[in-house]
C-alpha atoms as a printed R data frame, in Angstrom:
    type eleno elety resid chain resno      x       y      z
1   ATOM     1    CA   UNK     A     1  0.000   0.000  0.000
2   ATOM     2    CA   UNK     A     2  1.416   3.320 -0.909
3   ATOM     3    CA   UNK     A     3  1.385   5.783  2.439
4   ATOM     4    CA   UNK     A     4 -1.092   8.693  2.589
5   ATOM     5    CA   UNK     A     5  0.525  12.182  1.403
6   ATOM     6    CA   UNK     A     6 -0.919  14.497  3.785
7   ATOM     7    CA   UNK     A     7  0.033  17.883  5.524
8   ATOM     8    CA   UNK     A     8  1.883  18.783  8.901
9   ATOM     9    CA   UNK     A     9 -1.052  19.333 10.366
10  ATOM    10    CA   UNK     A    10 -2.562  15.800 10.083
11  ATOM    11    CA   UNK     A    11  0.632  14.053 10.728
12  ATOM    12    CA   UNK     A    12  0.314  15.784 14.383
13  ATOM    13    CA   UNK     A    13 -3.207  14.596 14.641
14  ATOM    14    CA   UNK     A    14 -2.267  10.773 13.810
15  ATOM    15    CA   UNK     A    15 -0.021  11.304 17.423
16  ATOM    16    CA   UNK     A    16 -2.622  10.662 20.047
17  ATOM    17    CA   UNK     A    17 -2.084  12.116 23.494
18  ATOM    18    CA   UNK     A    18 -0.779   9.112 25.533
19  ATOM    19    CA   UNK     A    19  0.873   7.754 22.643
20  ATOM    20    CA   UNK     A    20  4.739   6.003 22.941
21  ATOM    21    CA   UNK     A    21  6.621   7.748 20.207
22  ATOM    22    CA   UNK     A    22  9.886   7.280 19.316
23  ATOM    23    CA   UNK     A    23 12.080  10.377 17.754
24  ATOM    24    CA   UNK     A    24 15.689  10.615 16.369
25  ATOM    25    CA   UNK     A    25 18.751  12.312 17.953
26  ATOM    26    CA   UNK     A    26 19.799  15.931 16.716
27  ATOM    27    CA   UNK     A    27 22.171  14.462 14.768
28  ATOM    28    CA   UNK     A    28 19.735  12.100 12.408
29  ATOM    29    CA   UNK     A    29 16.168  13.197 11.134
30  ATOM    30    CA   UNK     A    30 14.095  15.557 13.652
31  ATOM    31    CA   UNK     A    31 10.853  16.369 12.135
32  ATOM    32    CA   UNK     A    32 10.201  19.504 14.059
33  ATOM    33    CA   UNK     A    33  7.511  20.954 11.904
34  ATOM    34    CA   UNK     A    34  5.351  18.179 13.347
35  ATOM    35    CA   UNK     A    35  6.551  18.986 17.031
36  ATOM    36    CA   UNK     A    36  5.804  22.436 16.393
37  ATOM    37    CA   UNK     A    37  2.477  21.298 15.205
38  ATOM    38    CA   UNK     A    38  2.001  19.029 18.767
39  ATOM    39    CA   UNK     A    39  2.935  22.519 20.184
40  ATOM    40    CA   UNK     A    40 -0.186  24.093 18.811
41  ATOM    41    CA   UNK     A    41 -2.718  21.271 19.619
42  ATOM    42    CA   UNK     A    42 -1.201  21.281 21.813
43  ATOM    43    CA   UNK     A    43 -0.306  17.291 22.669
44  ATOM    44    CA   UNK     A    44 -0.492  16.315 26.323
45  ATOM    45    CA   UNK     A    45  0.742  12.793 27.882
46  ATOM    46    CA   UNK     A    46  3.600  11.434 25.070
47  ATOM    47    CA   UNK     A    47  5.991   8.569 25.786
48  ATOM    48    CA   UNK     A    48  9.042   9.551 24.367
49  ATOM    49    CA   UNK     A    49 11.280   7.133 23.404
50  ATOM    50    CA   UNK     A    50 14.775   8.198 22.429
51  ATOM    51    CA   UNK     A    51 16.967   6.339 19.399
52  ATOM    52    CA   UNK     A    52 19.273   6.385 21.055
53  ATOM    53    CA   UNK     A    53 19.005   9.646 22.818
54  ATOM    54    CA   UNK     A    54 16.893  12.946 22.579
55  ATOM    55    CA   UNK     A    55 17.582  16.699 22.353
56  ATOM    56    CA   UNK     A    56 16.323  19.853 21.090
57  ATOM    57    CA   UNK     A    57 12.779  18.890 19.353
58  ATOM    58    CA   UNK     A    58 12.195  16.616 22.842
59  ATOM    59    CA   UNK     A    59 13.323  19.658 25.029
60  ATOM    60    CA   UNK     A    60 10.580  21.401 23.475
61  ATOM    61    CA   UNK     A    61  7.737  19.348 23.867
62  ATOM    62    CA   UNK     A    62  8.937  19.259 27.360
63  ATOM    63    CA   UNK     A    63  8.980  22.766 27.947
64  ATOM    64    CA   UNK     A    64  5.574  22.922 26.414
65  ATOM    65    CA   UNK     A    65  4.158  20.442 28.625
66  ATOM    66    CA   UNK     A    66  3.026  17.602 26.369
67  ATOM    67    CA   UNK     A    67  5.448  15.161 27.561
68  ATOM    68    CA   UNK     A    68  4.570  12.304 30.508
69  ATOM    69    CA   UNK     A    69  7.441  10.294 30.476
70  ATOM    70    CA   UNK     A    70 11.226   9.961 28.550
71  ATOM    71    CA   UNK     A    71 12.933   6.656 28.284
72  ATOM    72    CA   UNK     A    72 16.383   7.085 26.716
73  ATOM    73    CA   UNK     A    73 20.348   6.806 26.520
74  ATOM    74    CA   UNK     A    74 20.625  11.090 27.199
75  ATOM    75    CA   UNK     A    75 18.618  14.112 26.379
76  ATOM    76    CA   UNK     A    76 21.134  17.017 25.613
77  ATOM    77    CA   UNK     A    77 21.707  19.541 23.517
78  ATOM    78    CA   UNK     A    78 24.826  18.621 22.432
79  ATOM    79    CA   UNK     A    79 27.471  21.648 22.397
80  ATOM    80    CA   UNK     A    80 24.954  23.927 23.399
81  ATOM    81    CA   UNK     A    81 24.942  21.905 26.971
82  ATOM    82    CA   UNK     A    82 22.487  20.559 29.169
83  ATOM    83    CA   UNK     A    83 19.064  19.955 27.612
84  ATOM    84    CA   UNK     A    84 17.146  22.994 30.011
85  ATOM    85    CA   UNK     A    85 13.239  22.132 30.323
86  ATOM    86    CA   UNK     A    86 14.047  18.542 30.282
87  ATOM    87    CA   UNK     A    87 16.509  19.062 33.723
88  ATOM    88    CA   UNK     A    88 14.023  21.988 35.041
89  ATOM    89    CA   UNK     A    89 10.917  19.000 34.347
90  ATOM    90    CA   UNK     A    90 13.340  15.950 36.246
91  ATOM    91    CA   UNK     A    91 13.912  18.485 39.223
92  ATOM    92    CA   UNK     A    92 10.085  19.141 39.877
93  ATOM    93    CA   UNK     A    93  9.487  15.670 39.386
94  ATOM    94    CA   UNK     A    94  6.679  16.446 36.092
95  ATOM    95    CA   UNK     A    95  7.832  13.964 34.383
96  ATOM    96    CA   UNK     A    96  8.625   9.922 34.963
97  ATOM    97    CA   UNK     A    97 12.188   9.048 33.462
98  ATOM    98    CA   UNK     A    98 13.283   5.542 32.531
99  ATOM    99    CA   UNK     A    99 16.935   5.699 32.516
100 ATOM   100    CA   UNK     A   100 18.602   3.427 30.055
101 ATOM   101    CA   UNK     A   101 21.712   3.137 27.133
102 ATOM   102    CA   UNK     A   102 22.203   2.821 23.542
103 ATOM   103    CA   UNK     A   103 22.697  -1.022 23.075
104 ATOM   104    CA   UNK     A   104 19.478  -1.624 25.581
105 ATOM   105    CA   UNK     A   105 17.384   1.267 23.602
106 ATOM   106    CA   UNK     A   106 18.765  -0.555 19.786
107 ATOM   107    CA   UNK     A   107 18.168  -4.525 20.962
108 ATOM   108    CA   UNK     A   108 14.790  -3.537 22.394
109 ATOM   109    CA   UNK     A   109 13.516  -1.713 18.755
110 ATOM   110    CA   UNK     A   110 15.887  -5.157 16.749
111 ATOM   111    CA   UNK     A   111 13.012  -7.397 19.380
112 ATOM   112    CA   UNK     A   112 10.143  -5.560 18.151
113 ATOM   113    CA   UNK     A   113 11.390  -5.205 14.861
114 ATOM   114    CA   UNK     A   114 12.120  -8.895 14.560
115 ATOM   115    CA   UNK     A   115  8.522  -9.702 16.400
116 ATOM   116    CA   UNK     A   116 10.051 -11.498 19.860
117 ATOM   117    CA   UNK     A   117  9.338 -10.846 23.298
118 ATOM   118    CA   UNK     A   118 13.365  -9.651 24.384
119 ATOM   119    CA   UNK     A   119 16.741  -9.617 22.943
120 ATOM   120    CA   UNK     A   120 19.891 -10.646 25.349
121 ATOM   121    CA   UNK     A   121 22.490  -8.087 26.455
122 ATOM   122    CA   UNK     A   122 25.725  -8.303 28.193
123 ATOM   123    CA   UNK     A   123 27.219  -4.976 28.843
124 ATOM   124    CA   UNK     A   124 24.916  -3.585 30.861
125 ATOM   125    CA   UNK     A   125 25.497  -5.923 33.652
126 ATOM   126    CA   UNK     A   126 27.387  -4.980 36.842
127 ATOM   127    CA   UNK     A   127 25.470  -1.483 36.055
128 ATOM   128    CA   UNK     A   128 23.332   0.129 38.575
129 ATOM   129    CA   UNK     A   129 21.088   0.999 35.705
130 ATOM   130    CA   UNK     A   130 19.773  -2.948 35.934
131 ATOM   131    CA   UNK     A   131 18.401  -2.181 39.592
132 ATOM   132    CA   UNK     A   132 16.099   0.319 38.338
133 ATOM   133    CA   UNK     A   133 14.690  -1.165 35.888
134 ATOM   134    CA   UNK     A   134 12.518  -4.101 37.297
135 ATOM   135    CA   UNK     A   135 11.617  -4.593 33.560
136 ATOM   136    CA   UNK     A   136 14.871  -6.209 32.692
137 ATOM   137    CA   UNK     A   137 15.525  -9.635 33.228
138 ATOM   138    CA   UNK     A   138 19.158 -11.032 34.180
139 ATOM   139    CA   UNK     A   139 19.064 -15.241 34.142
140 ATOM   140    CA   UNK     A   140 21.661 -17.883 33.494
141 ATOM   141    CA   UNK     A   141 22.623 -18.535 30.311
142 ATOM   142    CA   UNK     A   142 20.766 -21.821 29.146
143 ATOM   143    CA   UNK     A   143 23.102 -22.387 26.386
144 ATOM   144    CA   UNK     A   144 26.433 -22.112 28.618
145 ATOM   145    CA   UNK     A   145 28.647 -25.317 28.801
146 ATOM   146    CA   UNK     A   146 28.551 -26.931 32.006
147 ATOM   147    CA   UNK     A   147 31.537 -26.065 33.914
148 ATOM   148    CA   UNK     A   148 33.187 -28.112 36.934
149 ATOM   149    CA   UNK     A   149 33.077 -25.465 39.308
150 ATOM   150    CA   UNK     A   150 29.727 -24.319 38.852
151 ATOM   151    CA   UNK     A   151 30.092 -21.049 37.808
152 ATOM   152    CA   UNK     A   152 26.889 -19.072 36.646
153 ATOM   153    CA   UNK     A   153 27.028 -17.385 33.108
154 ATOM   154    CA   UNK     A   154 24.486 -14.633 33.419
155 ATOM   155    CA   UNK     A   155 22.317 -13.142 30.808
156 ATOM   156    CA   UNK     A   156 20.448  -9.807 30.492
157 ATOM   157    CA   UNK     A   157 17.451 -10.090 28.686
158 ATOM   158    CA   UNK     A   158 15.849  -6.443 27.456
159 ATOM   159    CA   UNK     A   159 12.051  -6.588 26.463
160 ATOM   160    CA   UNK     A   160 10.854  -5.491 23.008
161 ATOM   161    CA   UNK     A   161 10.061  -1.892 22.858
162 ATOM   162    CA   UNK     A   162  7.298  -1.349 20.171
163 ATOM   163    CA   UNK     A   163  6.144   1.817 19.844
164 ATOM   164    CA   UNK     A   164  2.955   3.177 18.865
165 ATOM   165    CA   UNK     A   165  4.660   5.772 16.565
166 ATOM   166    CA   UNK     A   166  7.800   6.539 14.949
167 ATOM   167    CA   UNK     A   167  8.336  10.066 13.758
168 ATOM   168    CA   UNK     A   168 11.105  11.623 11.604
169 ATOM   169    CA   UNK     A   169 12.436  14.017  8.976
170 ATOM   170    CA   UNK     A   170 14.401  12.828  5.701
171 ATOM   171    CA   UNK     A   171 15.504  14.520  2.792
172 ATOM   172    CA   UNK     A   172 13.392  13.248  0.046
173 ATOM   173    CA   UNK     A   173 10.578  10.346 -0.960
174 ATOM   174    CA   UNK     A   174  9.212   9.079 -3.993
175 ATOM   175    CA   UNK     A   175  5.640   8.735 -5.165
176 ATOM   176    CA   UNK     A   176  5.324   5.399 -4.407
177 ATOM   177    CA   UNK     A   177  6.135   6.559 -0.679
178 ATOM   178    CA   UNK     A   178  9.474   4.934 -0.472
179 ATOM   179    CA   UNK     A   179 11.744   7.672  1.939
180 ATOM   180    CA   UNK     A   180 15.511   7.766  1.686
181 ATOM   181    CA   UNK     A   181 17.200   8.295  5.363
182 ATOM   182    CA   UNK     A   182 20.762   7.333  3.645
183 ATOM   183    CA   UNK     A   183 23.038   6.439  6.254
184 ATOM   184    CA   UNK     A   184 21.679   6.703  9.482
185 ATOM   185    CA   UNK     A   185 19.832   3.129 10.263
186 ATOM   186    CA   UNK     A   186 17.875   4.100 13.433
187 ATOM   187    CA   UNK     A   187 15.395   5.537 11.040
188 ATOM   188    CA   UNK     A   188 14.928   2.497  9.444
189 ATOM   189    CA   UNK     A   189 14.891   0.876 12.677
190 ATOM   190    CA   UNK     A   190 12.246   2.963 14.026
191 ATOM   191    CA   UNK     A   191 10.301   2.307 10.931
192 ATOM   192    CA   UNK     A   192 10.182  -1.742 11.261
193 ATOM   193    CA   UNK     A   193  9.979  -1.552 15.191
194 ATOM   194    CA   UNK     A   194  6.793   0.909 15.093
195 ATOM   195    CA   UNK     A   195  3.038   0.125 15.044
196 ATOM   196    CA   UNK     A   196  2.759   4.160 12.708
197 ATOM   197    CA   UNK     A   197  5.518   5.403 11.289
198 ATOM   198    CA   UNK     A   198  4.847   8.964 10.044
199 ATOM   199    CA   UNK     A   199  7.469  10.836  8.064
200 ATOM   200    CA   UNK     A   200  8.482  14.419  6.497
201 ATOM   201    CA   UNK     A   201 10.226  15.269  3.959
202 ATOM   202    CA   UNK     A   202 12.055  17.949  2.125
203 ATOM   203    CA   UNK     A   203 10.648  16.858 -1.231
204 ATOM   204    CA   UNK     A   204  8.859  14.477 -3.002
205 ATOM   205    CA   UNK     A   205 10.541  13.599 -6.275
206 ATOM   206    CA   UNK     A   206  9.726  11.483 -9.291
207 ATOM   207    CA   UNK     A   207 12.578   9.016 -8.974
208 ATOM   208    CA   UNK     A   208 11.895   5.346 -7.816
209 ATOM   209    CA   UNK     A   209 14.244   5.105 -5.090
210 ATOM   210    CA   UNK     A   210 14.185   1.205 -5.093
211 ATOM   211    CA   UNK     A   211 15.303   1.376 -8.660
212 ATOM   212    CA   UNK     A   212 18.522   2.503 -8.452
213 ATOM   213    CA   UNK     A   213 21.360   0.471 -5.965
214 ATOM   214    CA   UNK     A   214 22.789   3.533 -4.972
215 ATOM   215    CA   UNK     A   215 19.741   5.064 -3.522
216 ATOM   216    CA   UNK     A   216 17.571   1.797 -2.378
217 ATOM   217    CA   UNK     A   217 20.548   0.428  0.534
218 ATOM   218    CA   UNK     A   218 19.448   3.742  2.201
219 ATOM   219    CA   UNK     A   219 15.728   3.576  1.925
220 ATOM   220    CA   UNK     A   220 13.078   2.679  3.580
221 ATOM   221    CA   UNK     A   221 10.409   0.818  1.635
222 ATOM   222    CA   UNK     A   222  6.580   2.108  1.315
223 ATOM   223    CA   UNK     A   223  5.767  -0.681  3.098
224 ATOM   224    CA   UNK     A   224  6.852   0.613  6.948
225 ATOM   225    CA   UNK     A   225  5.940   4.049  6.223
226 ATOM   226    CA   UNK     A   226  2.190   5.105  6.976
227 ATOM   227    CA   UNK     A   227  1.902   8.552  5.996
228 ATOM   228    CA   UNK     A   228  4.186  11.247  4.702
229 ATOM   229    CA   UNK     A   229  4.246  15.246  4.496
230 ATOM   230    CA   UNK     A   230  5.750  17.331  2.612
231 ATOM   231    CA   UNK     A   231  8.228  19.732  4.783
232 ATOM   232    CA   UNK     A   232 10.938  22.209  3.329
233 ATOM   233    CA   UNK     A   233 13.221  23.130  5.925
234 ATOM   234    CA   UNK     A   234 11.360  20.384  7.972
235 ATOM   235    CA   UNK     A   235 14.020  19.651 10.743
236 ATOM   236    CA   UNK     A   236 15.117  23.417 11.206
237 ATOM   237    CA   UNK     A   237 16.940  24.360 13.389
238 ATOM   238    CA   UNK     A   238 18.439  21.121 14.204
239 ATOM   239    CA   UNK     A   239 19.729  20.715 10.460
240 ATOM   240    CA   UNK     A   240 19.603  17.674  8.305
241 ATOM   241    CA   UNK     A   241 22.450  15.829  7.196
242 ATOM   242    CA   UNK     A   242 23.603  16.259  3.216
243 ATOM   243    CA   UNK     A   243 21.100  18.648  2.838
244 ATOM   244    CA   UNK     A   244 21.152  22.495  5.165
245 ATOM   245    CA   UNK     A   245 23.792  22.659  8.461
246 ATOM   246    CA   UNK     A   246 22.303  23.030 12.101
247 ATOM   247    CA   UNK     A   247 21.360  26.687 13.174
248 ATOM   248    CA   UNK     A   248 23.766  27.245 15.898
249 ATOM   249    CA   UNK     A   249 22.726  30.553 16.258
250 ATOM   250    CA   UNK     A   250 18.990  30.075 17.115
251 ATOM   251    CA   UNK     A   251 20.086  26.651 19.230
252 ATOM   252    CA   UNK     A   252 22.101  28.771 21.185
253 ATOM   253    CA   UNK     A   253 19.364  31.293 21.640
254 ATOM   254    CA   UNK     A   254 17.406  28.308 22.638
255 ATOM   255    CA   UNK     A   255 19.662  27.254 24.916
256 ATOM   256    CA   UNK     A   256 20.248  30.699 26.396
257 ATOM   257    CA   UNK     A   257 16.235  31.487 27.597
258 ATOM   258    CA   UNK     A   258 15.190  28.396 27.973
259 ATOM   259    CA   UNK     A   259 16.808  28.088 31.106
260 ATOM   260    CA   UNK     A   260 13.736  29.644 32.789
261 ATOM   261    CA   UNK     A   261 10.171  28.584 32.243
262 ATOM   262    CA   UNK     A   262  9.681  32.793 31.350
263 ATOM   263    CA   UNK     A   263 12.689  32.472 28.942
264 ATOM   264    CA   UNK     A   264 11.211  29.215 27.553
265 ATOM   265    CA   UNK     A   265  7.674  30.965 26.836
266 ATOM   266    CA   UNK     A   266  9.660  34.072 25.675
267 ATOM   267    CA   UNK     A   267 11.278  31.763 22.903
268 ATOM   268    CA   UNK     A   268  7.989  30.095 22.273
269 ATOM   269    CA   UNK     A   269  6.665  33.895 21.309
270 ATOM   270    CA   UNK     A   270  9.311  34.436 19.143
271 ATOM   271    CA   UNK     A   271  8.814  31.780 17.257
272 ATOM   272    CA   UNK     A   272  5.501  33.023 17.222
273 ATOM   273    CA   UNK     A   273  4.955  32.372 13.144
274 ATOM   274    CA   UNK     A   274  5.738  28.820 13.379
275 ATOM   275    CA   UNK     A   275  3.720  27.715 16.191
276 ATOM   276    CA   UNK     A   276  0.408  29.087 15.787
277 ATOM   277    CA   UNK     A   277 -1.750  27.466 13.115
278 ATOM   278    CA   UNK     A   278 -1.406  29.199  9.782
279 ATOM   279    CA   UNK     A   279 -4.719  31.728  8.527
């Protein structure tokens, strides 16, 4: 089935308040049109999910107060320093956080995407991190060789995470509704580990990306993608690889008021043309 071309607005919509939603770092595909769109509704309860870790677009929704919980590796904004709604929101206790790390964050989505109940881990163990989080599972390993003295071989065992939407920014799709992320596989990860996987783009071209070997290794097919909008500029100010550099300036500005919750609504006000809903 080809995905649904639709608009910002309705990509927002298809994100139900409650929902688990898992978002890209800075650094991969951020579709922030759609979190400024969340903004407006605005969204209240989301799950985020980090893959593997969360910054600016997540700081927002934060500050805005459409966020319930955060499960993720780090939420940051990189050079620009701590991420501040997110610590201002973990200090008044307004939001639950379920700590956790890359390789637990990237087996859980491989579980889900490969439709079993938990991948095993062994890093992780000896961590305080497995203390906290009664939903991980350390056992013997059944498959270890029996040994003379004994000695246990233990196991962590990380549930599938599935969640009810992935959302991110690429640079272009075809009309078939094929999206090319290029390098960066936690997009495509997202994509087979989600129940809705809702996408923008910078453009929509003619080209059959699945045609051509040099485009179709870095594409995700039609099939994991639900709907798609069409987005110019669509991960501003974050930046999208290949295509336009971050805005340091504005991140920094970010950065700068958003250390108060006055600051925060001051940059919110500013940005005044992007978040409210157009005439």
């Amino acid at each position: 089935m080809t995905p649904t071309t639709t608009s910002v607005d309705d990509l927002a919509r298809r994100i139900p308040d409650g929902a688990s939603l898992a978002l890209a770092p800075d650094y991969s595909g951020c579709a922030l049109a759609v979190v400024r769109a969340l903004i407006r509704r605005p969204a209240h309860g989301l799950q985020l999910i980090g893959v593997p870790q969360l910054g600016f677009q997540a700081d927002l929704l934060i500050g805005a107060g459409c966020v319930a919980s955060v499960e993720s590796a780090a939420v940051t904004l990189g050079e620009q320093g701590p991420a501040p709604r997110f610590v201002a929101a973990v200090k008044a206790g307004a939001i639950e956080i379920r700590d956790s790390t890359c390789p637990v964050l990237h087996a859980g989505l491989q579980a889900a995407e490969k439709g079993v109940p938990f991948l095993p881990l062994r890093g992780i163990l000896g961590s305080d991190l497995v203390r906290h989080r009664p939903d991980w599972r350390v056992i013997d390993n059944p498959f270890a060789a029996d040994t003379a003295d004994g000695a246990s071989d233990p196991i962590l065992l990380v549930p599938a995470i599935r969640p009810e939407v992935a959302l991110f920014h690429a640079a272009r799709a075809d009309p078939a509704g094929n999206v090319w992320i290029g390098v960066r596989r936690e997009l495509m990860l997202m994509a087979h580990a989600a129940q809705t996987t809702l996408v923008t783009v910078e453009e929509i071209t003619d080209d059959d990306l699945l045609a051509d070997d040099r485009s179709a290794a870095g594409t995700i097919p039609a099939l994991y993608v639900s709907a798609i909008a069409e987005a110019r500029r669509g991960a501003w100010p974050v930046g999208l690889r290949g295509v336009y550099p971050p805005d340091r300036a504005q991140l920094r500005r970010y950065a700068e008021l958003a250390t108060t919750a006055a600051g925060f609504a001051r940059y919110l006000e500013e940005q005044a043309q992007e978040l409210l809903p157009a005439e």
